[in-house]
DOGULUM-839662 format. One record per residue (C-alpha): z, x, y; residue in three letters. Coordinates in steps of 0.2 Angstrom, whole numbers, plus 5000, padded with zeros to 4 digits. Example, Ala and Ser with C-alpha at 12.3 -4.5 7.8 and 13.67 -1.06 7.14 Angstrom:
residues 2
503950624978ala503650684995ser
***
This chain:
residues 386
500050005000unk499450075017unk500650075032unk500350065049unk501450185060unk501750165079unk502250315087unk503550255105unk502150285116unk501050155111unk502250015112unk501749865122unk503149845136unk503449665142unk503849615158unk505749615162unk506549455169unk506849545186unk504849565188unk504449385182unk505549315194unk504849435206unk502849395202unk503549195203unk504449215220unk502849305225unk501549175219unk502849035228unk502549135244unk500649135241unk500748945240unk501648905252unk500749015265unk498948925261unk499648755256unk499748735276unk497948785278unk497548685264unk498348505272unk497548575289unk495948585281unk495948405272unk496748325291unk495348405300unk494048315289unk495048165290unk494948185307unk493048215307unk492848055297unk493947935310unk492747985322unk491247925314unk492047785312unk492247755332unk490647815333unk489847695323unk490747565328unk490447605348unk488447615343unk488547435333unk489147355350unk487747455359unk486547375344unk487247205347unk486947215366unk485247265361unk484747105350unk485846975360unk485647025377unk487747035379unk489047125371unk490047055358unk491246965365unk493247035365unk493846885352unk495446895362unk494946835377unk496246925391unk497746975384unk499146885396unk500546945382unk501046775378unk500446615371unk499246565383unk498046705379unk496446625374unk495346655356unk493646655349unk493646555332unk493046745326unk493446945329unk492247075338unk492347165322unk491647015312unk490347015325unk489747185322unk489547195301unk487647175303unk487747335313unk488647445302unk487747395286unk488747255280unk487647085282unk488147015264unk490047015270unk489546945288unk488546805278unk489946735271unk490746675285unk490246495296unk489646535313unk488946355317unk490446205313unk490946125332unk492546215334unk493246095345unk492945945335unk493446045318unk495146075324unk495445925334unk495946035348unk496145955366unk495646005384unk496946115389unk496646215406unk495046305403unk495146305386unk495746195371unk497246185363unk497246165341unk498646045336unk499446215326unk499646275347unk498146405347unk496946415363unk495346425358unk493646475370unk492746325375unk491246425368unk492146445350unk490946405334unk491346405316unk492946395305unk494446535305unk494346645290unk495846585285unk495246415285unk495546345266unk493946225271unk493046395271unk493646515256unk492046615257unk492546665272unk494246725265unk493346825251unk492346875266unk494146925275unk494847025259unk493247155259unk493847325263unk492647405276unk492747605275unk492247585293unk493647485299unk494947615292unk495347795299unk495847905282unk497347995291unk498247845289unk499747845277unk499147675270unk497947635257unk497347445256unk498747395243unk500047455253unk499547395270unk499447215264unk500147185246unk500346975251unk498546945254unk497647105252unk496547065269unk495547205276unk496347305288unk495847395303unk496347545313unk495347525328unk495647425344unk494447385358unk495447355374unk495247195385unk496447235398unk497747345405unk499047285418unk499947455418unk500847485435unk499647615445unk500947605462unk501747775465unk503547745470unk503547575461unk505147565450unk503847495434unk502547635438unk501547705420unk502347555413unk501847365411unk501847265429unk503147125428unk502446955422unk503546915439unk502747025450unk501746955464unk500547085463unk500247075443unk498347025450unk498047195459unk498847275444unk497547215428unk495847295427unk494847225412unk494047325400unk492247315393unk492347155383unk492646985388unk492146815382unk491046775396unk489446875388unk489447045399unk488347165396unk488147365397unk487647345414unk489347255420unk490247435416unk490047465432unk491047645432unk489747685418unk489847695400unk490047875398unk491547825409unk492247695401unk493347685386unk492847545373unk493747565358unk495247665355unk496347705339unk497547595334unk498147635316unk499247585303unk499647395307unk500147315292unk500647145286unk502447095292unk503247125274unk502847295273unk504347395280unk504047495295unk502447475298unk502147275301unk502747175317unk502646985318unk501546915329unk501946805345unk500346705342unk499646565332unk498046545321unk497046395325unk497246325309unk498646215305unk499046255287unk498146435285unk497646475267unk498446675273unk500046595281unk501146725290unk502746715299unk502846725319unk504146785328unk504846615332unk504146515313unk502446505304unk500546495307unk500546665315unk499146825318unk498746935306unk499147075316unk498347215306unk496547115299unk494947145303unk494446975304unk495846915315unk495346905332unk496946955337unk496947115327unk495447165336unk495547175354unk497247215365unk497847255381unk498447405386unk500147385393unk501347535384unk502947505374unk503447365386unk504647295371unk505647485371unk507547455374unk508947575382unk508947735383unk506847715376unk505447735388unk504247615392unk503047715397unk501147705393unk500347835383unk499647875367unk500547895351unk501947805359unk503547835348unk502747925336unk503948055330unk504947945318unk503747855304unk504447675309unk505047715325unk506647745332unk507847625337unk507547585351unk505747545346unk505447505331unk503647475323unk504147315318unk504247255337unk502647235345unk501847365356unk502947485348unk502247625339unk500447565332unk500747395334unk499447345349unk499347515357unk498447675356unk498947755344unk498447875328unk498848005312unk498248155320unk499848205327unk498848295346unk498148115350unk496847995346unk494947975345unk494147865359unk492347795359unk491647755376unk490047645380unk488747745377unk489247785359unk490147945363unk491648015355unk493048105363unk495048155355unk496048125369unk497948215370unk499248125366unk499748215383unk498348095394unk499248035407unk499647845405unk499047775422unk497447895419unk496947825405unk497147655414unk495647705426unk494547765407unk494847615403unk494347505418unk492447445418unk492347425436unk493747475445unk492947615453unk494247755452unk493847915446unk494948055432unk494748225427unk494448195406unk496248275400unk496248435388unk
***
């Protein structure tokens, strides 16, 4: 029988604890130097891709204009902050699903049904009231999406549009509405801001008092109305003008954190997606893409923020705490994401103006500043903030 014989010297030498905790604590290091890049890397495409999406969405307005001969009309039409603001049976965004290649779901909803007559709603000012307590546009047509006369149009409703939903935010379409599952959106366009431009006044960068006998002077309305405006009624210019701005991660009220009750009422009396106001039932879906009032807000800052909080206007409002802080919490309205500029991206938000441009505006932009980007025709100019 043969025998193999190993001299010392040619012993293979294993690693010694002491090195394998060594090679770890070095591979650990390794990580967690490029992990950092990595995240950086993914948010930066994320970034890129909620752009395209204001992008796109600022260029279906243009389209619309092109085809109707007047934008797209704001869904919400002015903002008053209260129960006497005024609707369109349908949302700007519902509008625009032609334009951003998705006709099939725009198909499924009724543009034609007498409004009016549909929801029995009665002169009130110059609009009508619904018996559920909604104003409605004298020029509304068609049933609500959450109509249960119309459940195409809530199929229609539940489609999730990649379009409508910036990829930095912390919510997928599960977990942003697990009651109904409705399509979300993380885009607003802005109808009007009443932020207080008087230096000196007690209310400056902050929303003018309903009180304030100078509330008037104080509002500058933004590119969409209900009136049928076109480009050419930005008179500032649309490379001036913001048109639709971030505001990401609204959510239905039952998901902690991120949802906030509405103060407003669907036209339909028994909605097939109810929802909870503040004050009872038949409320907004908030955070919907079809909603009207989901769509198009005022500008106005966290005017619900309580002691020691700010209510200064500006982007990313509370934005350090996910869910807000406690003197403004998400789940009040016009804190945090809820009906405000507002994004993911940490530095600030993307903005799309009216001639289909992009910008990332700082989360640093002065509040009353981008009160005058936001005015169509208020004839003010700003330096475009770093």
């Amino acid at each position: 029988m043969s025998r193999k014989i190993f001299s010392a010297g040619s012993r293979r030498r294993a690693f010694t604890l002491v090195e394998l905790l060594v090679v770890i604590a070095i591979i650990g290091i390794l990580v967690g130097l490029l992990l950092p890049a990595v995240q950086a890397a993914r948010e930066a495409a994320r970034r890129m891709s909620c752009s395209n999406n204001v992008k796109q969405i600022s260029l279906s307005v243009a389209n619309h204009e092109s085809a109707f001969k007047k934008l797209p009309h704001s869904g919400q039409c002015g903002s008053t902050g209260s129960t006497t603001t005024v609707y369109m049976i349908h949302s700007t965004a519902t509008l625009l699903l032609p334009y951003i290649e998705q006709q099939s779901v725009y198909n499924q909803f009724d543009f034609t049904t007498n409004s009016i007559a549909h929801y029995g709603a009665s002169p009130s000012g110059n609009a009508f009231s619904t018996p559920s307590g909604c104003l409605i546009h004298r020029n509304s047509k068609g049933k609500a999406f959450d109509d249960p006369t119309h459940p195409s149009g809530q199929l229609a409703a539940q489609t999730q549009i990649s379009t409508y939903v910036c990829p930095s935010t912390p919510l997928d379409a599960g977990t942003r509405d697990p009651v109904n599952r409705l399509g979300g959106i993380d885009y607003m366009f802005i109808d009007l801001t009443d932020v207080d431009h008087r230096i000196g006044s007690a209310t400056y960068g902050a929303r003018t008092p309903s009180t304030d006998p100078q509330l008037a002077e104080m509002r500058v309305s933004g590119m969409l109305d209900c009136e049928g405006s076109r480009l050419a009624s930005t008179i500032d210019g649309t490379s001036n003008t913001v048109l639709v701005i971030e505001d990401a991660g609204r959510a239905n009220p039952a998901v902690t954190k991120f949802g906030a009750l509405s103060t407003r009422k669907t036209p339909v009396s028994t909605p097939a997606f109810p929802v909870n106001m503040s004050t009872g039932s038949n409320g907004r879906h908030m955070y919907a893409w079809a909603d009207a009032d989901a769509n198009t807000n005022g500008y106005s800052g966290p005017s619900n923020a309580i002691a020691p909080g700010s209510r200064t206007a500006m982007i990313n409002n509370y934005g350090n705490v996910i869910g807000g802080p406690p003197e403004c919490l998400w789940s009040v309205n016009n804190c945090g994401p809820n009906d405000e500029p507002f994004a993911f991206h940490g530095a600030g938000a993307n903005a799309g103006f009216g001639d289909g441009s992009v910008k990332f505006l700082s989360a640093n932009t002065d509040g009353v500043v981008l009160k005058w980007m936001i005015g169509r025709n208020d004839s003010r100019t700003y330096e475009m903030p770093e």
